[in-house]
C-alpha positions as CSV (number, residue, x, y, z in Angstrom):
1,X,-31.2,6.5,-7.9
2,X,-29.5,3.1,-6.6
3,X,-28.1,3.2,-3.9
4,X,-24.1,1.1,-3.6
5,X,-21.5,0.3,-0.9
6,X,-18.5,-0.7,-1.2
7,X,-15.5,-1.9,1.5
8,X,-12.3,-2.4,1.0
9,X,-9.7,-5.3,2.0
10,X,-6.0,-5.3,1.8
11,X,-3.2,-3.5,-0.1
12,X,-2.6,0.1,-1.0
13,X,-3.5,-0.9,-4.5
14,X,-6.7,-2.8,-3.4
15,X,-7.8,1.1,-1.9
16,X,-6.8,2.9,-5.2
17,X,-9.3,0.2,-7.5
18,X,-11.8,0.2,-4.7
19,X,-11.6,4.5,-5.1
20,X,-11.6,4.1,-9.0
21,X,-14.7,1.9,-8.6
22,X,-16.4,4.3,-6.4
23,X,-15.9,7.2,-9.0
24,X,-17.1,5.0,-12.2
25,X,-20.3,4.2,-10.2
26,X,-20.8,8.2,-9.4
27,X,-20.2,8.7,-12.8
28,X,-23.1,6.4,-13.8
29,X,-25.7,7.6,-11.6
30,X,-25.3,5.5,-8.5
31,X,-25.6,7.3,-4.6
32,X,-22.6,6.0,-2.4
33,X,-23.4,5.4,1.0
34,X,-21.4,3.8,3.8
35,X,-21.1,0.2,4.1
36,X,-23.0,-0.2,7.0
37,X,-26.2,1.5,5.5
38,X,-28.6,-0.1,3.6
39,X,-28.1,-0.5,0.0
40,X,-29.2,-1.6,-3.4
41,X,-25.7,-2.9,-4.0
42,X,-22.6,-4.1,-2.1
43,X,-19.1,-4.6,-3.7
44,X,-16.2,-6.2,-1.6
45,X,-13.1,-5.4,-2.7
46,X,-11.7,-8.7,-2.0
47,X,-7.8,-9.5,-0.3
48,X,-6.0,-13.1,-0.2
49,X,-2.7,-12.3,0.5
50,X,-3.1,-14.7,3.7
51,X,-5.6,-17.4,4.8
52,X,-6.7,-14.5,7.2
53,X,-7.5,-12.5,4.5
54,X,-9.8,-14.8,2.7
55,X,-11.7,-15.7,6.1
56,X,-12.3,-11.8,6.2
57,X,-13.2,-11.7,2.6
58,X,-16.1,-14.0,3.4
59,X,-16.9,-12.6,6.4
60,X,-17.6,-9.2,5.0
61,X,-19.5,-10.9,1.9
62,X,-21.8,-12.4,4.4
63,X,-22.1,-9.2,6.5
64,X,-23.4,-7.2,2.9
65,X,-25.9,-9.9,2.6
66,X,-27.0,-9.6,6.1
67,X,-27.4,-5.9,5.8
68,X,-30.1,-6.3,2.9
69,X,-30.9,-10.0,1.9
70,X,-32.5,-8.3,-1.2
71,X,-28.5,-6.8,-2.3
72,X,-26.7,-7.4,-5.4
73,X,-23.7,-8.5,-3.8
74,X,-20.7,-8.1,-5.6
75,X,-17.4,-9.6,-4.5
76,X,-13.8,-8.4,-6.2
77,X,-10.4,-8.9,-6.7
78,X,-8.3,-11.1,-5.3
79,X,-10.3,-13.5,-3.1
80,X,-12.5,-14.4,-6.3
81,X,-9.4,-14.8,-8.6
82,X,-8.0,-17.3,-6.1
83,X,-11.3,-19.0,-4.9
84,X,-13.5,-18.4,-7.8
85,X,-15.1,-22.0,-7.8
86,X,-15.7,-21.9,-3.7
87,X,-17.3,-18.3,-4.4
88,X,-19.5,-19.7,-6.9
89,X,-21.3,-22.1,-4.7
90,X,-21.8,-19.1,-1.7
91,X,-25.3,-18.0,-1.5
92,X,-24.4,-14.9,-0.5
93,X,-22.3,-13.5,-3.4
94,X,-24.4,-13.1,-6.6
95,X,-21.4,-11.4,-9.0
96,X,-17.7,-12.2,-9.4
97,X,-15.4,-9.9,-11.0
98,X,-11.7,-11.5,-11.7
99,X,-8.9,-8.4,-11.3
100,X,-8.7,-6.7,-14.6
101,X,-12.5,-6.7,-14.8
102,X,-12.9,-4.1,-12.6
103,X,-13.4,-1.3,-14.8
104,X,-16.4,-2.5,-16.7
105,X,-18.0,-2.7,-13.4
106,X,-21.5,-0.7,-14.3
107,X,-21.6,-2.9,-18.2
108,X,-21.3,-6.1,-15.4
109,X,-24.3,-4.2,-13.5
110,X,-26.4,-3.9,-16.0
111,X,-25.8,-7.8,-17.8
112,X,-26.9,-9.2,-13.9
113,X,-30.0,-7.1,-14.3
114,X,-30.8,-8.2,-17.8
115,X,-29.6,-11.7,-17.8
116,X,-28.4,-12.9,-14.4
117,X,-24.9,-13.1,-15.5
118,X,-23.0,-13.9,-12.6
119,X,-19.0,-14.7,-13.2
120,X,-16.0,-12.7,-14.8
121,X,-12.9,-14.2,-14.2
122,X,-10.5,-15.0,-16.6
123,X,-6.7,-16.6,-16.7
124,X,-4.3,-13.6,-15.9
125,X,-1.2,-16.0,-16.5
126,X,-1.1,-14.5,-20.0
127,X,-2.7,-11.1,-19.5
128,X,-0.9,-8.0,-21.0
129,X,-3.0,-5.3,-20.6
130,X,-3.3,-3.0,-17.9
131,X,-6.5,-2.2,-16.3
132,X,-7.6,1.8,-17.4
133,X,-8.6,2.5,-13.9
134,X,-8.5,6.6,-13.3
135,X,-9.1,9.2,-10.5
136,X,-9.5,12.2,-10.0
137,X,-10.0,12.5,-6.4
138,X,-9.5,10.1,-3.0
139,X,-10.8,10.0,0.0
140,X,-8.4,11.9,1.8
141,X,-7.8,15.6,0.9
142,X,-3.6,15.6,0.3
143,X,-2.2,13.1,-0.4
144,X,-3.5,10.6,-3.6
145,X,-2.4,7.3,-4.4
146,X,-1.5,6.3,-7.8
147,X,-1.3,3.1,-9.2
148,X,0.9,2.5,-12.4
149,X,1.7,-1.3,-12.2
150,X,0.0,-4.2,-11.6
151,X,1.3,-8.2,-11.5
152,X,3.9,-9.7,-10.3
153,X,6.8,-12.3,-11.6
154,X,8.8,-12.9,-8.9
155,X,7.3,-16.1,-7.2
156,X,7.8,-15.5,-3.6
157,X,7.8,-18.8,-2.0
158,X,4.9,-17.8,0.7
159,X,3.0,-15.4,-2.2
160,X,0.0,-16.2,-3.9
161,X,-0.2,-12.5,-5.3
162,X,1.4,-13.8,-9.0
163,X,-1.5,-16.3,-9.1
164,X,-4.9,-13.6,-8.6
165,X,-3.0,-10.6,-10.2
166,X,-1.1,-12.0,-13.1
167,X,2.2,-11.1,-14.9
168,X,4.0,-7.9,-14.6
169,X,1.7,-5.2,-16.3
170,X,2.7,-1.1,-16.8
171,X,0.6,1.6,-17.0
172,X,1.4,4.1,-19.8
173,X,3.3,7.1,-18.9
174,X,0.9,9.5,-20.7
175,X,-2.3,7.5,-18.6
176,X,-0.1,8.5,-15.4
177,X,0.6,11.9,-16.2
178,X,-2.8,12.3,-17.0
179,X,-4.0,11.0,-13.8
180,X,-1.6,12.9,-11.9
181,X,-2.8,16.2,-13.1
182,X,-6.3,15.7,-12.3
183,X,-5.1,15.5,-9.2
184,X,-2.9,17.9,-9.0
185,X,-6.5,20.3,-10.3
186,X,-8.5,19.3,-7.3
187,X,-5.9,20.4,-5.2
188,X,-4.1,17.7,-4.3
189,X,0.1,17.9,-3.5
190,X,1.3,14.7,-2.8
191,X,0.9,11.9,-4.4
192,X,2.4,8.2,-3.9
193,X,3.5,6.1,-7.1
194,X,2.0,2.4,-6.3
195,X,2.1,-1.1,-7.8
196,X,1.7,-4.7,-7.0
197,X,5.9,-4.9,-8.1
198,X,6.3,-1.4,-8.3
199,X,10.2,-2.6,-9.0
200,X,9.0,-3.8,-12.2
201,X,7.3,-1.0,-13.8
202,X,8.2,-0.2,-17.5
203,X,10.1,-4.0,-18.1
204,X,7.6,-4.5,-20.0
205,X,7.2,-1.5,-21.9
206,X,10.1,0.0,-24.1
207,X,11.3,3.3,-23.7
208,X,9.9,3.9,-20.1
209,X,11.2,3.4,-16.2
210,X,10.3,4.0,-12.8
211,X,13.0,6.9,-12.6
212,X,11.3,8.4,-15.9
213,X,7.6,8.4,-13.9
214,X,9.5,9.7,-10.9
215,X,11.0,12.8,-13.3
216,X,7.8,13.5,-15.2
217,X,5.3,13.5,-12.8
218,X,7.9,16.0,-10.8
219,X,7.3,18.8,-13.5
220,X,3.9,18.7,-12.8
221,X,2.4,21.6,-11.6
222,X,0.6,21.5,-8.1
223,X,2.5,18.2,-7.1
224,X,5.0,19.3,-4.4
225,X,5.7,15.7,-2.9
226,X,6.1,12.5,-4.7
227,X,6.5,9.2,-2.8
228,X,7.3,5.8,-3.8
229,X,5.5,2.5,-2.8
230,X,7.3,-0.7,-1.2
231,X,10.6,-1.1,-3.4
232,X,13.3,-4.0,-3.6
233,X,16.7,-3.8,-3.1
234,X,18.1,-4.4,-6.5
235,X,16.2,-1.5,-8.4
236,X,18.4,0.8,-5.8
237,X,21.7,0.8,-8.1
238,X,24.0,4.1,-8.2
239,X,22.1,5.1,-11.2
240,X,18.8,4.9,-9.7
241,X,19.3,6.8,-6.5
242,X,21.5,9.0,-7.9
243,X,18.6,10.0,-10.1
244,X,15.8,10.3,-7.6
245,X,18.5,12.4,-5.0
246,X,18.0,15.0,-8.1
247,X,14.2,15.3,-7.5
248,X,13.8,17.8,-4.7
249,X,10.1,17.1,-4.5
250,X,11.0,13.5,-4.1
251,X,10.5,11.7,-0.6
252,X,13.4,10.6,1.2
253,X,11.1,8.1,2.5
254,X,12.1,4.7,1.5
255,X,9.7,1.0,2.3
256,X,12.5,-1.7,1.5
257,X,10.9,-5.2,1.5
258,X,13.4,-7.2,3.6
259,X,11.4,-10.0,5.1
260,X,14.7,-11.9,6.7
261,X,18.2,-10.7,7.6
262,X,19.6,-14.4,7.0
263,X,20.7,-15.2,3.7
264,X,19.3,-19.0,4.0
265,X,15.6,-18.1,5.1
266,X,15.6,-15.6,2.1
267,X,16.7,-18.4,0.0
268,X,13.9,-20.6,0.9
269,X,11.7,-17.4,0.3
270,X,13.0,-17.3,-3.5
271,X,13.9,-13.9,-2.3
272,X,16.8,-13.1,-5.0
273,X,18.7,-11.1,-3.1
274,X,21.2,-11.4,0.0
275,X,21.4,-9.9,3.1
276,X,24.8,-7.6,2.0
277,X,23.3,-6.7,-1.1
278,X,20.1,-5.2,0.9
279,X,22.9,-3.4,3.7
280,X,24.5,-2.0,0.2
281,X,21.3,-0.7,-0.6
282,X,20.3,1.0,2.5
283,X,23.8,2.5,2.8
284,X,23.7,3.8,-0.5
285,X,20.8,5.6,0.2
286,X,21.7,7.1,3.2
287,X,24.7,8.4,1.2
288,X,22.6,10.2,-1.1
289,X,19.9,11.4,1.4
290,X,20.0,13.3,4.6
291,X,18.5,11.3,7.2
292,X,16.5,9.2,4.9
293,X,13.1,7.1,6.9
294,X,13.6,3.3,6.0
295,X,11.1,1.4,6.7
296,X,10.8,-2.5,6.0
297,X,8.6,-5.7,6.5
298,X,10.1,-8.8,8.2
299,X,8.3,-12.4,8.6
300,X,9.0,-14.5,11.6
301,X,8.3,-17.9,11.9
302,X,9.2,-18.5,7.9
303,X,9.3,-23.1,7.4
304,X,12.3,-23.7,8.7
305,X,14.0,-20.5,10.4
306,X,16.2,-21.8,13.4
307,X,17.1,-19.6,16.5
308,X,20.3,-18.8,14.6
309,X,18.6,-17.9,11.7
310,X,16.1,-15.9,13.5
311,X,19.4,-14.2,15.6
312,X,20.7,-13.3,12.3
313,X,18.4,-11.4,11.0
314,X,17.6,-9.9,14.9
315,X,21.7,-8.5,13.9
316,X,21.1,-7.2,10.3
317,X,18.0,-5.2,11.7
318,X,20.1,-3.8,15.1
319,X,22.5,-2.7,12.6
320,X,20.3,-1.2,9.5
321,X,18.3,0.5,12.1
322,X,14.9,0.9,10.5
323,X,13.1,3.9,11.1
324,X,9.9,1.4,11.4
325,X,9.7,-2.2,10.7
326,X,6.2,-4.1,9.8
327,X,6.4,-7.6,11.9
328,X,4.6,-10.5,10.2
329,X,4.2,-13.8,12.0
330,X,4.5,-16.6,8.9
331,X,0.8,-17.4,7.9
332,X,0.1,-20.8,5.5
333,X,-1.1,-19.6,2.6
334,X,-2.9,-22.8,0.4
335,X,-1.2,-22.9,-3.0
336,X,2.0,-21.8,-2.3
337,X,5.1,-23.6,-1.8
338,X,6.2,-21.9,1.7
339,X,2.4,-24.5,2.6
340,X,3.8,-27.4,2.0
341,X,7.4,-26.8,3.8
342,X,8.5,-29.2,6.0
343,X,9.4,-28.1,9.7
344,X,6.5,-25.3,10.2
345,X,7.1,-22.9,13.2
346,X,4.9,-23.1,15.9
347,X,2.8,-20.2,16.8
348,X,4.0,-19.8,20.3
349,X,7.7,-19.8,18.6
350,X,6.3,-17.1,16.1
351,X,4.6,-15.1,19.1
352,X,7.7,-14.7,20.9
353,X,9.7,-13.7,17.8
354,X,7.3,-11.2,16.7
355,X,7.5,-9.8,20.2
356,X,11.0,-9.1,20.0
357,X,11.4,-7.1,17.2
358,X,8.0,-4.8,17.8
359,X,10.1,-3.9,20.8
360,X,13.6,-3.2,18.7
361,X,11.0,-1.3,16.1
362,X,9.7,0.6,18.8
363,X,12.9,2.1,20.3
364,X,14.1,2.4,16.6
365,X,11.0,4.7,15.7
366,X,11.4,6.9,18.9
367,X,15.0,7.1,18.0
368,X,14.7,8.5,14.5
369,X,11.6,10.9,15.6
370,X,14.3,12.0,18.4
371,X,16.6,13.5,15.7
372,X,14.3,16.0,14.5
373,X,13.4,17.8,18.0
374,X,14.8,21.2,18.0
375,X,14.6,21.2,14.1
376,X,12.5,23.1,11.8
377,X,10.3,20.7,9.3
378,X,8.0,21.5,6.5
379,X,4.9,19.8,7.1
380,X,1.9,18.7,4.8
381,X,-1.0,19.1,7.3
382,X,-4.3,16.5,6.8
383,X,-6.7,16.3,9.2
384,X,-7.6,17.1,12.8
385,X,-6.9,15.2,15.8
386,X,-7.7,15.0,19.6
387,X,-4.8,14.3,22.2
388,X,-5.1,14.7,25.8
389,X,-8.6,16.1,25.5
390,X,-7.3,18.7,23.2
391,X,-7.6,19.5,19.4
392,X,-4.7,19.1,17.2
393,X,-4.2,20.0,13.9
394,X,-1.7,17.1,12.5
395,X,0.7,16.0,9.2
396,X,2.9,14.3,8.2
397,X,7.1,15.7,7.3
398,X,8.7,14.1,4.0
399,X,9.8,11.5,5.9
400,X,6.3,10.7,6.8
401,X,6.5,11.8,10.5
402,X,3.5,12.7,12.5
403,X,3.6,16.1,13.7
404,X,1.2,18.1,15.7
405,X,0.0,21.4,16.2
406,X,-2.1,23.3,18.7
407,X,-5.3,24.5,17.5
408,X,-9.2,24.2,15.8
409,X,-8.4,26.3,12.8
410,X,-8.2,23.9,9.7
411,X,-4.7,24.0,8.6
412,X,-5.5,20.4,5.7
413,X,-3.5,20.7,2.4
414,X,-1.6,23.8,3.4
415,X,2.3,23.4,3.7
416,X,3.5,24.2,7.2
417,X,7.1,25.1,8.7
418,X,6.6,23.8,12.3
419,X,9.5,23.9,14.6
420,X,9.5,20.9,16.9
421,X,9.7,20.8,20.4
422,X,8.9,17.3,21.7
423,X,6.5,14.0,21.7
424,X,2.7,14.3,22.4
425,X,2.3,10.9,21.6
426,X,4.8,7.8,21.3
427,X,4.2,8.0,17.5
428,X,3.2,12.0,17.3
429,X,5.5,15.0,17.9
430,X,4.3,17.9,18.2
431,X,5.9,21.7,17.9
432,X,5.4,25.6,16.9
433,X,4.2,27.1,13.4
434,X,7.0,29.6,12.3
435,X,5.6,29.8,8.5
436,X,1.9,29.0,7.2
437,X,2.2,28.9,3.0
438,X,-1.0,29.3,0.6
439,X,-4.0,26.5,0.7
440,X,-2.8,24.3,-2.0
């Protein structure tokens, strides 16, 4: 039995195709080991959403190779859809495979053993089909990660993603469902509805929406949380949040992609939205939900973003207040416009701006994980955890708060009522079990 490895770089949606991979190679007779053990064959599931990314694409090719300089090494995704030519040329990679290739992964095997065949990458400007990647079970034990869209047309002036992953591409409703209750058969109770645009999903398909996918996959038997993936503002219309406040096993957990405050830096980002339209959407949302977690991304240092500009959006985010917001410091991405901008920010600027939003994200967090002490939350428990030299048996709330329990008694997949009662860590609370439901 061969032996294979694989590692994963990047996005949600990189670890879902790196899982599906992982299950089609069990499925054919391979052994998984970890990464760091010897094996027969390595596959990097490759990331180049920054220049960063790339370097540790390579890095971990040349690691695989290291490990056993006998190795087919395999290297996926993104990386080798942006930098297939350079890839080509690296001794240490013997077999490229383009995104959309990924599920013919043991046929591409087998044609290196045979014949040597080395590259499959192929032009996703005009791709329409989706890739039938499927699971049926995940790494971790509650909570799954579905992927029902891939592509993306929206042309981000600092994105490269529309280049390696193509056009905007939706997963059929009946391959979701399907998915969703093989899942929902090996126990798990909460999935998470992911996509490269997840905004996108069903444009290109008639008859179907995000909404709809929301609605079905709630009658599902088994599934008691559903969760959505990082969303845009204009896909949060009346209609829309009206539709999702109906689903009671919905998520009021909410990741808005904001990246400025300032209407002019999000016009050089070919953002397509303005800063009022994204406080209309958080406002609505907070109408419909009780205490709804928002969470958003925000780049510093974008070409061109003044100390006004970079006050402005320091406002808009003091104001929205964020339950937790992602800081990225700008990053030059080769073959995207955002590159070639004229007045780049220097990194000490960047540093400092980064610096003073982690801290407003910091007393933001604490702030919303404040409101729940002295409340009583349903909890989704996972995994255990040691704080203070003690063990902990910890999960996450529908808002996707950490809390903690006392104990060494497995509590994973079982819903919990916990009463909170304070912080054990900045980023944990911890409390008292008042209910313990069935083991899902």
């Amino acid at each position: 039995m061969k032996k294979a490895a694989l590692h994963n770089l990047g996005c949600k949606v990189n670890a879902y195709e790196t899982e599906a991979m992982q299950e089609i190679l069990e499925r054919n007779g391979y052994e998984i080991v970890p990464f760091e053990e010897k094996a027969d064959i390595y596959i990097v599931n490759t990331c180049s959403v920054t220049n960063i990314a790339d370097r540790k694409s390579r890095q971990m090719l040349h690691r695989a190779r290291k490990r056993n300089p006998d190795a087919v090494v395999v290297a996926a995704g993104c990386y080798v859809q942006a930098a297939g030519q350079e890839l080509l040329q690296d001794k240490a990679v013997d077999i490229l495979i383009g995104n959309n290739e990924k599920e013919n992964l043991p046929e591409i095997l087998r044609a290196w053993e045979e014949e040597h065949i080395s590259s499959y990458i192929h032009d996703l400007t005009h791709e329409k089909e989706y890739e039938r990647l499927h699971l049926s079970r995940t790494a971790g034990h509650t909570r799954a990660y579905v992927k029902i869209q891939d592509g993306c047309n929206q042309f981000c002036s600092y994105c490269i993603i529309p280049y390696t992953r193509g056009r905007v591409r939706s997963r059929s409703m009946e391959d979701i469902l399907q998915e969703v209750r093989d899942l929902a058969a090996n126990g798990y109770q909460e999935v998470v509805l992911t996509g490269i645009h997840l905004d996108s999903y069903g444009t290109d398909l008639e008859g179907t929406s995000l909404l709809a996918v929301v609605q079905e996959v709630a009658k599902i038997e088994g599934i008691r949380r559903i969760r959505l993936g990082s969303l845009e503002p204009r896909i949060m219309t009346e209609e829309f949040v009206r539709g999702l406040a109906s689903e009671e096993k919905l998520c009021p957990h909410f990741h808005l992609s904001l990246q400025s405050g300032c209407d002019e830096t999000l016009k050089r980002m070919n953002r397509r939205y303005t800063a009022d339209e994204f406080r209309d959407c958080c406002g609505r949302l907070r109408r419909y939900f009780d205490h709804p977690a928002l969470t958003t991304d925000v780049i510093v240092g974008f070409p061109g973003e003044t100390e006004e500009e970079f006050r402005t959006t320091v406002k808009f985010l003091e104001e929205i207040c964020f339950y937790e917001t992602h800081v990225f410091k700008f990053s030059r991405r080769r073959g995207t416009r955002a590159d070639r901008m004229p007045d780049q920010i220097p990194e000490r600027v960047k540093n400092e701006r980064s610096d003073v939003l982690l801290k407003m994200t910091e007393e933001n967090s604490r702030r919303y994980r404040e409101l729940l002490i002295g409340s009583t939350v349903e909890v989704l428990m996972e995994e255990e955890c040691v704080f203070q030299g003690k063990n902990w048996q910890t999960g996450h709330t529908a808002q996707y708060v950490r809390i903690a329990v006392p104990g060494t008694e497995s509590l994973a997949n079982r819903m919990v009522r916990i009463q909170v009662e304070g912080f054990l860590e900045p980023d944990v609370l911890y409390g008292k079990i008042m209910e313990t439901q069935a083991r899902g």
